[in-house]
C-alpha positions in Angstrom: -13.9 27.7 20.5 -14.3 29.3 17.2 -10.7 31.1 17.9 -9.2 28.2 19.2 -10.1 26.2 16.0 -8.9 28.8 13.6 -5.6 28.6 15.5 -5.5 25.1 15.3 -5.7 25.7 11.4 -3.1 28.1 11.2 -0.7 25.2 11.7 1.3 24.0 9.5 1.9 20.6 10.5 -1.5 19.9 11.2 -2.7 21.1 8.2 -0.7 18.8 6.4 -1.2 15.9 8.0 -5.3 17.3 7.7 -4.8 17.3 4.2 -3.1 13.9 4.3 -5.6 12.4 6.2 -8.8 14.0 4.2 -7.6 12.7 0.8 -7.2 9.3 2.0 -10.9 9.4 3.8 -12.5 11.3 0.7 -10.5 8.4 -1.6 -11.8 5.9 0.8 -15.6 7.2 0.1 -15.8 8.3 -3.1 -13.7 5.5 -4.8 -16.7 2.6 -4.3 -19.5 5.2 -5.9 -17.5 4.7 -9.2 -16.3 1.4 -8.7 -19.1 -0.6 -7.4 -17.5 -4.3 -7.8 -17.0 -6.9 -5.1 -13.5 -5.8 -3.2 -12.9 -9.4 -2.9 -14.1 -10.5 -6.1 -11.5 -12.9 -7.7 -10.7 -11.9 -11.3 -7.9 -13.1 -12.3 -7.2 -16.8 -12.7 -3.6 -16.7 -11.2 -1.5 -15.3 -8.9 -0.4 -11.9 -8.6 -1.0 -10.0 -12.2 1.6 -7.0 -12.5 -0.2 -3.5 -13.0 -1.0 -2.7 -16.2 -4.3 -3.0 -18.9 -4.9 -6.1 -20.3 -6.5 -7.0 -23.9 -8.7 -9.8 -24.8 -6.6 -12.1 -27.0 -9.4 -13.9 -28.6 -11.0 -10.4 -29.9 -7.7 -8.6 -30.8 -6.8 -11.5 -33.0 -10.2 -11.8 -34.5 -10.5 -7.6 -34.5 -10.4 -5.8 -37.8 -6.1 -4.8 -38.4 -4.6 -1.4 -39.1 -1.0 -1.8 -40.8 1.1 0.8 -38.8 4.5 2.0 -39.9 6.2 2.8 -36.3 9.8 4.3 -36.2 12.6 2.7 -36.7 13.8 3.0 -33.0 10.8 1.0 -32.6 11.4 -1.9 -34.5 12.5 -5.4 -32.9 15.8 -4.9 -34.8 16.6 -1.3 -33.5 15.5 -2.4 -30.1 18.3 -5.6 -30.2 20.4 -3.4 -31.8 21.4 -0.5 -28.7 24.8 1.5 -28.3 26.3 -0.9 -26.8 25.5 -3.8 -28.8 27.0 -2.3 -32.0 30.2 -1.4 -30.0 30.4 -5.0 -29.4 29.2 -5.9 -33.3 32.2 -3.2 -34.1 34.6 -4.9 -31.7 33.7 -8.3 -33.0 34.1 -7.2 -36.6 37.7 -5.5 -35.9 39.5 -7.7 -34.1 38.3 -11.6 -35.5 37.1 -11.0 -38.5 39.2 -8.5 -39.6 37.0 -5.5 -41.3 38.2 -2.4 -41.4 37.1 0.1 -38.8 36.0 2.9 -42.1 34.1 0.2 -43.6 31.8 -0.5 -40.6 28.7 2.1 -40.4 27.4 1.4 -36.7 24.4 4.2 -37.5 23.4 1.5 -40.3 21.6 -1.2 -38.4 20.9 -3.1 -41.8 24.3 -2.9 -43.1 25.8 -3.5 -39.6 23.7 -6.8 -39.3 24.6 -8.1 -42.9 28.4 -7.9 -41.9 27.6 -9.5 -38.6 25.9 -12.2 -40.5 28.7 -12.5 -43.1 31.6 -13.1 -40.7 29.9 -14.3 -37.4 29.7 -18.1 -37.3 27.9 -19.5 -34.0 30.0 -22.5 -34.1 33.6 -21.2 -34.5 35.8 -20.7 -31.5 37.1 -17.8 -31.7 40.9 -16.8 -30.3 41.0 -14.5 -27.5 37.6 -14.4 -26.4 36.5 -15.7 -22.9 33.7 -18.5 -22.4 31.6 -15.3 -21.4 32.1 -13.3 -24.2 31.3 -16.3 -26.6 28.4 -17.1 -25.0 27.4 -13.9 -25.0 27.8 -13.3 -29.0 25.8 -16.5 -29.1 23.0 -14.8 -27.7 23.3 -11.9 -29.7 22.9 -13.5 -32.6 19.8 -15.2 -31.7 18.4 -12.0 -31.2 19.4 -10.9 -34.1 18.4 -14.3 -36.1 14.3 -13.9 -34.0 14.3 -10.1 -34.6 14.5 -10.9 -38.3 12.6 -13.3 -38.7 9.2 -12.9 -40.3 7.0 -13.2 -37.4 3.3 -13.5 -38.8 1.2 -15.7 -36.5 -1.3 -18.0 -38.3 -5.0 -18.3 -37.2 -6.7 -21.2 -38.5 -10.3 -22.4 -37.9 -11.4 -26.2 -38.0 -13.6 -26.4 -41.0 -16.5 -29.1 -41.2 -14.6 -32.0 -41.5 -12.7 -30.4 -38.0 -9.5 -29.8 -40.4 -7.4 -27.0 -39.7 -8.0 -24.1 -42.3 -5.9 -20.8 -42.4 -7.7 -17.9 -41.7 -5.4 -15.3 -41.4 -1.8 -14.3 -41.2 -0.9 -11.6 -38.1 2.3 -9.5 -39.3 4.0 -7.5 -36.9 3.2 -4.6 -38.3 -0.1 -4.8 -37.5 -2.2 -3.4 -34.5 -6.1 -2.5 -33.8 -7.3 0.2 -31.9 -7.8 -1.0 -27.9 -11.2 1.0 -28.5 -12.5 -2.2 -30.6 -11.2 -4.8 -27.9 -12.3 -5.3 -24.0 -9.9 -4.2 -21.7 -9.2 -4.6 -18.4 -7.1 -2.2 -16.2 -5.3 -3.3 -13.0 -3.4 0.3 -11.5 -1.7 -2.0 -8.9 -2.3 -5.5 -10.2 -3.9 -8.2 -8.8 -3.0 -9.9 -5.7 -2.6 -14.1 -5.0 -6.2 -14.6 -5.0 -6.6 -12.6 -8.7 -8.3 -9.7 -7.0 -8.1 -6.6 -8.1 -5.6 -4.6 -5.4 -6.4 -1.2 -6.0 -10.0 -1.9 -5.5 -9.2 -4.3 -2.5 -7.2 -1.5 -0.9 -9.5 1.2 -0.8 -11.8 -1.1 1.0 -9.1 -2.4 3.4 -8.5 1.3 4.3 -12.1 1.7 5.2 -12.1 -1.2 7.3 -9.1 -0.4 9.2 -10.0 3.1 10.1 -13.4 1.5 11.1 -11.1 -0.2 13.7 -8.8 2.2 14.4 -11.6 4.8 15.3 -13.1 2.3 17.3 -10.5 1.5 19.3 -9.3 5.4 19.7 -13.0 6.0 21.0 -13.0 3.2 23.5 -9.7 3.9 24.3 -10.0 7.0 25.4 -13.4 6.7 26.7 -12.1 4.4 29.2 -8.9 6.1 30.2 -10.5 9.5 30.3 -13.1 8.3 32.6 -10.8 6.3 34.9 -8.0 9.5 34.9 -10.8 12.0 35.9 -12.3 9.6 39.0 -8.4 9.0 39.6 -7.4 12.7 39.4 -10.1 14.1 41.5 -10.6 11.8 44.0 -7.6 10.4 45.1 -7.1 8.5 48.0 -8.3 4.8 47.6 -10.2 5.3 44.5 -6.8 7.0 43.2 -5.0 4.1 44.3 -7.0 0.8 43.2 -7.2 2.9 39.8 -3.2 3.3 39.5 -2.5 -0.3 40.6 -4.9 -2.0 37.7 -3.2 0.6 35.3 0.5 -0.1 36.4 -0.8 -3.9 35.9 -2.0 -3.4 32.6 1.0 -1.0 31.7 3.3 -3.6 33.4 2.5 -6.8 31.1 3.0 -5.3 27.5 0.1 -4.3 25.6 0.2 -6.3 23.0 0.8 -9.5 24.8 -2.5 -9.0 26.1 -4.1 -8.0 23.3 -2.6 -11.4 21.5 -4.1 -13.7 24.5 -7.5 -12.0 24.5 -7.1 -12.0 20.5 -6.9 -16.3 20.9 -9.1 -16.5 23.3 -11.9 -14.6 21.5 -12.1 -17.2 18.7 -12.6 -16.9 14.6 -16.1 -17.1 15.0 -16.3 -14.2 16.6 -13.0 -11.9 15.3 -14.8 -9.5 13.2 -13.7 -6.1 12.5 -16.2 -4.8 15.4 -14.5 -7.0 18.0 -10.8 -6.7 16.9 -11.8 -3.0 18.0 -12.7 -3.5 20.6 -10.1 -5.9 21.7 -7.3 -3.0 20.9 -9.6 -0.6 22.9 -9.9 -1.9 25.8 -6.2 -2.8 26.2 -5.0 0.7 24.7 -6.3 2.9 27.4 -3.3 2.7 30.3 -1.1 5.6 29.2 -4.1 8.1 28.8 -5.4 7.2 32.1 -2.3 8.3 33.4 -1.8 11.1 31.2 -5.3 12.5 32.0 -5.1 11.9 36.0 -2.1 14.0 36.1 -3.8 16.7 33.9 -6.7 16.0 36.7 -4.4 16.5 39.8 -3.0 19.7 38.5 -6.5 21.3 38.3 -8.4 19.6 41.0 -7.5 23.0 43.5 -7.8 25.5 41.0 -9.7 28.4 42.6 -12.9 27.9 40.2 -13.2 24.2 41.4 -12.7 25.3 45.1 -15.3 27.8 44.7 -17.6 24.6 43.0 -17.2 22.7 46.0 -18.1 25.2 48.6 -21.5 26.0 46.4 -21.8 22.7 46.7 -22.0 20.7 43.4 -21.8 17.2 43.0 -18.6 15.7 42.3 -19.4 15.0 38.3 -20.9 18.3 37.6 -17.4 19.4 39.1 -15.6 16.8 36.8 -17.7 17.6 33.2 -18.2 21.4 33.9 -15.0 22.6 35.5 -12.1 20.2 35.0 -13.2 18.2 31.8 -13.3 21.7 29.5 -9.5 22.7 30.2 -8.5 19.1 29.5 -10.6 19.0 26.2 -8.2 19.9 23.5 -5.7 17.2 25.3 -8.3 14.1 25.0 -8.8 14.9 21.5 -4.9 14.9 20.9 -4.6 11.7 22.9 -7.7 10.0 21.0 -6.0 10.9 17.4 -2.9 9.2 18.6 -5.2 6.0 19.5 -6.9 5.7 16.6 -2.9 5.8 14.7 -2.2 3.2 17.6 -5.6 1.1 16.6 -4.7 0.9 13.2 -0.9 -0.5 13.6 -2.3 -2.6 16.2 -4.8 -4.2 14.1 -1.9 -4.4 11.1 -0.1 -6.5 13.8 -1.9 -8.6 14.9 -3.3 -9.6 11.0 0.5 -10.4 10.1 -0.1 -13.4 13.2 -2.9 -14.4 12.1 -5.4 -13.1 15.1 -6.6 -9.9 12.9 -10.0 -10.2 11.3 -11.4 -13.7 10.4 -13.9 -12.6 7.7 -14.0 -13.5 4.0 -16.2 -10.3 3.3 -13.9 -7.4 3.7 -10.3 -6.7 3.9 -7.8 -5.0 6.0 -4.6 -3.4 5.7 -3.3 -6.1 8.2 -4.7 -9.0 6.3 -3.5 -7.7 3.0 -0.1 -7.3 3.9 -0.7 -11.5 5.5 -1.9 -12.2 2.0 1.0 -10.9 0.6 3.3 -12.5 2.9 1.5 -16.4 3.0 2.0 -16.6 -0.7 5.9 -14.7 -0.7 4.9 -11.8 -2.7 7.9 -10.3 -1.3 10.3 -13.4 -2.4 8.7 -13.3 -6.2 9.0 -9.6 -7.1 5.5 -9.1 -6.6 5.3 -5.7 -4.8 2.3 -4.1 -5.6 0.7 -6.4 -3.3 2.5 -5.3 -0.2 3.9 -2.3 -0.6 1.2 0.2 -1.5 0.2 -1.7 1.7 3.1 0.0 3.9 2.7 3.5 2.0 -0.9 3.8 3.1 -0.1 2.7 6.7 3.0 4.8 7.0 0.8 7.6 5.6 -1.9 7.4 8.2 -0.3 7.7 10.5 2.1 10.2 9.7 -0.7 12.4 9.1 -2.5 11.5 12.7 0.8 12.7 14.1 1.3 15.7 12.0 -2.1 16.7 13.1 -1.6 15.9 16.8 2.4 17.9 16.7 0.3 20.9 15.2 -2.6 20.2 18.0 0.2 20.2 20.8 2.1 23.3 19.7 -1.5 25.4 19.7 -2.3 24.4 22.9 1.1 23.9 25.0 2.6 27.8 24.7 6.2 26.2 25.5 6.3 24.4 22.7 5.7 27.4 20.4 8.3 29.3 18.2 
């Protein structure tokens, strides 16, 4: 065992997708022991808040100012003012108002905007020009005009008789240290209810490898178990087994999984049940996979020599068949957990995931997302850290279960 594990680690796929898969579990418990808040706590008074930190308002304009000079490529002016904005000043200058091309200094933002402001007139119709292009230059110099203009906010106070009094003037020159202010910091936003994502996600991920795991474990518990009575005992038994399994492999899983799903109810769709629900329609394939596994074995010398000492059919089964197929159940239950959690993802984008208001999944977050058109209003961070996580999952799963498969099956080895 201990050689066969060390193999197994000398992988390199499956150490990847180990590593994969351990960050994302160690994120998924470590995470809530700094960040103790409510997953589904609604902070945000809105839909959908793009990443960022956000500053009380009421406390930075009340806060204590520092006057800051920043650099000029800072300023609103040099901001307006970009390459190809003076090209066009220098253009416009040339060609309708006639200045000479050594007189025009397109380094010289100041300079450049006074002779912008000398010749341009908003309301002249210039010769040669498209509609476009005019309406363009009228836009530019309404930047221009708002990024000089003095733009120092007033805050007044109501005095006793609930007049209006100015209290003080906010230049833009002025900032305060986000140290004296309460922030707020959203990595990934918040999604349509105002909750905060990142937080929301780590506990969806939790809850959907709660499912997935699950659903790999009663998956393969009952494929394993009705493979091995399959694979060994053939006959009848072998055939009632294969008939329910070509029926269940037949109709498509996840049409039965939708119908049991319905039937099942809100009340009682929780993430324990919707686990269940995938589990016991997820098992066909490893029956099948394991009965074959079973009916290569079953007259192995070893088990011959079981029979004629005459042990019982399962300590024959768990002592001399189940060992050898060991490191193949554990490959086939990684691939159902991966399989649980897409399945749960599914069936949350038709509605029949989940129906709890305590928790989230991965599944319901990407419904969320899609119920209120995150994806039609720009809004990604609400879906797409979604699909990474998913898609990372279970790439890992598989990279682990590749890696798995080349230790154990020699003809798959370099």
């Amino acid at each position: 065992m201990k050689n066969t594990i060390k193999q197994v680690f000398h992988s390199g796929k499956f150490l990847l997708g180990f590593f994969i898969f351990m960050f994302i579990l160690l994120t998924v418990l470590i995470y809530p022991i700094f960040v103790t808040a409510d997953p589904l706590q609604m902070i945000g008074q809105g839909n959908f808040f793009k990443p960022g930190t956000y500053v009380s308002v009421e406390e930075a304009a009340l806060e204590k100012t520092y006057t800051l000079q920043v650099p000029k490529q800072f300023s609103k002016l040099e901001m307006v003012l970009d390459v190809d904005t003076r090209a066009s000043i220098q253009d416009f200058l040339i060609k309708q108002a006639g200045v000479a091309e050594s007189e025009i200094d397109v380094t010289n933002a100041e300079s450049l905007v006074e002779q912008w402001k000398a010749n341009y007139d908003p309301n002249t119709k210039y010769k040669g020009l498209t509609t476009a292009k005019r309406k363009a230059l009228r836009r530019l110099d309404s930047q221009i005009t708002a990024a000089m203009k003095d733009s120092g906010v007033i805050i007044a106070e109501k005095d006793e008789e609930g007049n209006l009094q100015q209290s003080k003037v906010i230049k833009d020159t002025d900032y305060i240290n986000m140290k004296d202010v309460s922030t707020k910091t959203f990595l990934l936003g918040t999604d349509n209810f105002g909750r905060d994502v990142l937080t929301e996600l780590v506990a969806a991920t939790k809850s959907s490898l709660k499912i997935g795991l699950l659903a790999g474990l009663i998956a393969t518990a009952i494929g394993l178990l009705l493979g091995l009575l399959a694979g060994y005992m053939g006959g009848l038994a072998d055939n009632i087994i294969i008939f329910i399994t070509n029926l269940f492999t037949v109709i498509p899983s996840f049409v039965i999984l939708i119908l049991i799903s319905y039937s099942v109810g809100d009340k009682a769709r929780g993430i324990a049940m919707v686990g269940i629900i995938i589990g016991i329609t997820s098992w066909p394939w490893t029956t099948r996979s394991v009965r074959s596994q079973v009916i290569s074995l079953r007259n192995r010398d070893h088990v011959n020599l079981s029979k004629l000492s005459g042990h019982s059919m399962f300590r024959i089964i768990f002592t001399d068949i189940l060992p050898y197929i060991a490191s193949y159940v554990v490959m086939a239950m990684i691939l159902q957990i991966s399989s649980g959690i897409l399945a749960e993802a599914q069936l949350s984008m038709i509605g029949l995931g989940p129906a709890t208001t305590k928790t989230a999944t991965l599944g319901l977050m990407m419904q969320w997302a899609m119920q209120y058109s995150a994806h039609l209003n720009g809004s990604w961070w609400a879906y797409f850290p979604v699909v990474i996580l998913i898609a990372l999952i279970s790439f890992s799963l598989n990279l682990m279960n590749t890696g798995m498969d080349q230790v154990f099956n020699p003809q798959l080895r370099d």
